[in-house]
N, C-alpha and C positions, 0 to 999 in steps of 0.2 A: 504493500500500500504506500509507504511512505518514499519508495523508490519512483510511484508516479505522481504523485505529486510535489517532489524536490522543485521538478525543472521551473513549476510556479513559484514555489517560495523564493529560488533563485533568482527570479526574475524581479523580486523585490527587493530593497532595503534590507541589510542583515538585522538592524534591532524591528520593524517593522514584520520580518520574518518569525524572529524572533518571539516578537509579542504574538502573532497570529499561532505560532505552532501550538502555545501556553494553554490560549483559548482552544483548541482544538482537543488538546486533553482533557481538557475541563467539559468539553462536549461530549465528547465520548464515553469520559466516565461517567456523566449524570443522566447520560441516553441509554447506558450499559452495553454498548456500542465498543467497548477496548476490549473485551475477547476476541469479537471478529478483524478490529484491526491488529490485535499483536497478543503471542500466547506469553504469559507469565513464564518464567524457566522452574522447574522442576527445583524443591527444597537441595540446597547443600550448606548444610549449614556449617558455621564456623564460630568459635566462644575467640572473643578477643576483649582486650582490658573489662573483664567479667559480666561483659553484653554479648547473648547469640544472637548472631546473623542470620537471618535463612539463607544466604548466600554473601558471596565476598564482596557480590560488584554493586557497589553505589550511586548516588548522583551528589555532583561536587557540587561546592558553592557554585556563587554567581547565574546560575540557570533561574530560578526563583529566588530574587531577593528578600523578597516581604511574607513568603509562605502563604501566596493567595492562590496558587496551586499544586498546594500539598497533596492533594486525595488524587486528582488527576494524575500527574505523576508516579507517585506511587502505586497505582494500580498497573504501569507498565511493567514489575517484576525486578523492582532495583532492591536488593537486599535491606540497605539504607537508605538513605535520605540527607543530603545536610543543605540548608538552606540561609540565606543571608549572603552574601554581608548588611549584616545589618549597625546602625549605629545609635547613641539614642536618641539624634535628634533629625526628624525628616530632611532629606539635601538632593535636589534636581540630580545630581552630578555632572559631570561635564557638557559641554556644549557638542550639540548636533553637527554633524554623523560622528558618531565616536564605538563604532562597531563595524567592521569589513573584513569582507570575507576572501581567503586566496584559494580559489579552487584547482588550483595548478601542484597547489602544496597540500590540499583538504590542512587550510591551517585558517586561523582567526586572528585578525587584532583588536582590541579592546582598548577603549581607555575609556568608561561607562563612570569610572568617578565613585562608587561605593554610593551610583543613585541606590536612595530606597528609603521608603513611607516611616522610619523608627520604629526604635523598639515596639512603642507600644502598640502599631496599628500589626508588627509582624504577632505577638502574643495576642493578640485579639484573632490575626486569621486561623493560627494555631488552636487556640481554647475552641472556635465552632469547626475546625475540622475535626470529620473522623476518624482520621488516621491512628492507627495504635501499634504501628512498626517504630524501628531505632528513626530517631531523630534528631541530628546533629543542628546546632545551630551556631553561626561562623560569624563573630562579632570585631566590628573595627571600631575608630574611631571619627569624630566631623573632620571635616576637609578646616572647618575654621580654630582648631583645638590642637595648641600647641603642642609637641612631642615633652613639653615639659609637664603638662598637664594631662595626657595622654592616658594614664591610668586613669583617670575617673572618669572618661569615657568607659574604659575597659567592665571597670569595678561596677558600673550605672547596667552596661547589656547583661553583664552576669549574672547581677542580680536577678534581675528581672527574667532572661531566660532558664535559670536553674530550675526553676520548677517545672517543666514542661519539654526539656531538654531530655533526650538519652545522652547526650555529651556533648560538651560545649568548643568550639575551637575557633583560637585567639590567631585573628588575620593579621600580621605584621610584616607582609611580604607582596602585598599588590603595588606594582609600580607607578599605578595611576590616584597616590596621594600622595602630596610631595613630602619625600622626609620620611615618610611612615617606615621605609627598611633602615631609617639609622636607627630604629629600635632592634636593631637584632645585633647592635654593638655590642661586645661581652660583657661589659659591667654594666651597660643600660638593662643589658636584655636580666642578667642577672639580679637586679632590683625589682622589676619588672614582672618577674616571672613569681619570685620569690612573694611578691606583694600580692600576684593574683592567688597564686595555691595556698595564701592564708588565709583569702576570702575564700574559695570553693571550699576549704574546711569547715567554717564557719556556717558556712549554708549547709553543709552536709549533715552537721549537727543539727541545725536549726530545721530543718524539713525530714530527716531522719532516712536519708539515704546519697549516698555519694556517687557523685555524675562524673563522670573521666572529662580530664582537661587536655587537650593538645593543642601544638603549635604549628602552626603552617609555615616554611620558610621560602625562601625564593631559590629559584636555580642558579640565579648567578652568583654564586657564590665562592672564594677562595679557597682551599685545601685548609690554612691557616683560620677562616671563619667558620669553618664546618668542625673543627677541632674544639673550636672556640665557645658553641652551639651546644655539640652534642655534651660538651663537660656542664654545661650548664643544666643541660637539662635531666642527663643521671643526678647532677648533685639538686636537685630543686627536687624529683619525687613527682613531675609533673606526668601523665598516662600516657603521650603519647606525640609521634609528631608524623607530619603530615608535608611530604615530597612529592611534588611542588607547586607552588602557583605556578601564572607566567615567566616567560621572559622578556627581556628587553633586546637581546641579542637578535642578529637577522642577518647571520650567517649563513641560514639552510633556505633561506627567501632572498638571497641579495638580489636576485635577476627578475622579482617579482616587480611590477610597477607598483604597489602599493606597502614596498617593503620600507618606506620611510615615511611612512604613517606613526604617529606616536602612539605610543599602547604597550600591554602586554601580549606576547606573541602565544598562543594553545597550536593544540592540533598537532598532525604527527612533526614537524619540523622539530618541536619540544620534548619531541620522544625517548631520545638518545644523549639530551643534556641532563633534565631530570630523573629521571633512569641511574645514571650516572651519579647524582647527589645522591640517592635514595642509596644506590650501596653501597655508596663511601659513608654514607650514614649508620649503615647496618655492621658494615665493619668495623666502627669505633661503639656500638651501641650492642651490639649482640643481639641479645637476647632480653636482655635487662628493659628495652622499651620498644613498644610494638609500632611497625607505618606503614602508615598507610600509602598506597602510592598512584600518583594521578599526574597525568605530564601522557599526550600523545596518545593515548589507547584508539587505535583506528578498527582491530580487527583483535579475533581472540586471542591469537598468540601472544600480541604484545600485552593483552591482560594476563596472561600466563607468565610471562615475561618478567614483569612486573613483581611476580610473588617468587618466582627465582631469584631475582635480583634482591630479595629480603624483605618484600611488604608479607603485611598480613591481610589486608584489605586493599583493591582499588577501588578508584574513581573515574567516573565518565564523564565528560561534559561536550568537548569542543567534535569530539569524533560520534556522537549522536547531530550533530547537524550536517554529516557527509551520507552517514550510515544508520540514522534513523533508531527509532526503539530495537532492533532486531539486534542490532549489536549489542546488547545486555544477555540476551539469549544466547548468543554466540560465544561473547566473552566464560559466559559460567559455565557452556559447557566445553569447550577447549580447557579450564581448568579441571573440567570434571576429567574427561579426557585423558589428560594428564597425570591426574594423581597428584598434583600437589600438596593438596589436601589431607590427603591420606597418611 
């Protein structure tokens, strides 16, 4: 299905597309219409920081900012869910066209800004959804909110998502706020991090159950900052982290015409740098912290791929706008396939 109708989405605007594909889920689920267009994949489940998965393949942030189509979504068969970035105060994001698409690369660039309606309108769509699957909720800070002041943005979404959270994860790696990754500095980040896991404890006490916290980091990163990172976050105690947002790099798009577009670059081009970080990550982190891994997934192998290289879960986003919901299908079962799991 979504093989015939691409060539129309294509022929639109990518956030335009975008927005239309949302609404289309949102139809189909409330029509009961998403069996015939797409089968759910078969249980495989997975226990990761002491939440089971029906299966390992998720949907990354950014596809759903505000969680106004939580149920739609979810009914296509994504094991998880994580939705946001959200921040707590409502913010347009950037200026128009700040979403294009490279179909030469099945790649994306973004620079969308961390638009989205605030916390409180995403926990209002959350509270009348019916959804009762893992739901991640992926929290930043305003575009107008210093990086000195930047934790109580942080401390404000937390709050307010923990209770309706399966697990919360702290965006400090979209390249489309300015400054936002000089919070992954080592002593920033280590204050930081330190500061939030004494609030998640805190709520944990206070609602009487504890939601896993994880970090999302960026791929462009150093051998010397991924060192830097990963010591940070064994010694903090925090659940988990999460390889990787975009890039800024447009090495694998130079010959593209719209490869000097500003933005974070997705899609398979990001497949092979992110990848990359994910098990240079796993190498310094073992076993002691579970990641998730999301960067490129176009086809099942490279979800397969992905949990060789040392995730426990992936993520899908940018390679569902080449390859439609069936790729969630595909993905779980090439790990089935596989044996990863096993």
């Amino acid at each position: 299905m979504y093989d015939l109708i691409r060539p129309l989405l294509f022929a639109l605007d990518a956030e335009t597309a975008h927005g239309l594909t949302l609404y289309a889920s949102d139809v189909a689920w409330r029509s009961n219409l998403s069996r015939f267009v797409h089968t759910p994949p078969a249980d495989l489940p997975t226990t990761v920081f002491g939440i089971r998965f029906p299966n390992p393949v998720g949907l990354a942030a950014g596809l759903d900012k505000n969680g106004d189509h939580l149920d739609g979504l979810a009914a296509m068969g994504f094991g998880f869910v994580e939705i946001g970035t959200v921040t707590p105060r409502p913010q347009p994001g950037n200026d128009k066209p700040r979403m294009f698409r490279l179909p030469a690369h099945q790649a994306v660039i973004n620079r969308l800004g961390f638009n989205n309606g605030g916390i409180d309108a995403l926990v209002r769509n959350v509270e009348k959804s019916i959804f009762k699957g893992v739901l991640g909720i992926n929290i930043g800070k305003n575009k107008d909110t210093p990086n000195e002041r930047a934790i109580d943005d942080y401390l404000h979404c937390l709050e307010r998502a923990y209770p309706l959270a399966g697990y919360v994860t702290v965006n400090i790696s979209s390249p489309n706020t300015q400054g936002l990754r000089d919070l992954q500095e080592e002593d920033i980040l280590r204050r930081f991090i330190g500061t939030l896991r004494d609030a998640q404890e805190r709520l944990a006490a206070r609602h009487g159950s504890r939601k896993p916290m994880l970090l999302k980091i960026a791929p462009d990163l150093r051998e010397t900052e991924l060192d830097a990172i990963a010591d940070v976050l064994l010694a903090s105690g925090i659940d988990g982290v999460i390889c990787t947002n975009t890039t800024v790099d447009r090495d694998g798009v130079a010959d593209d015409p719209l490869a000097n577009e500003t933005g974070g670059l997705s899609g398979k081009p990001l497949f092979a740098k992110s990848t990359a970080v994910l098990r240079g990550m796993k190498a310094r982190v073992g076993d002691r912290l579970p990641i998730v891994g999301v960067g490129g997934i176009v086809d099942g192998d490279d979800a397969a791929e992905k949990l060789r290289a040392g995730a426990s879960l992936v993520q899908l986003y940018s390679g569902l706008v080449y390859r439609g919901p069936k790729l969630i299908n595909e993905a779980v079962a090439e790990i089935r396939r596989q044996g990863i799991l096993a």
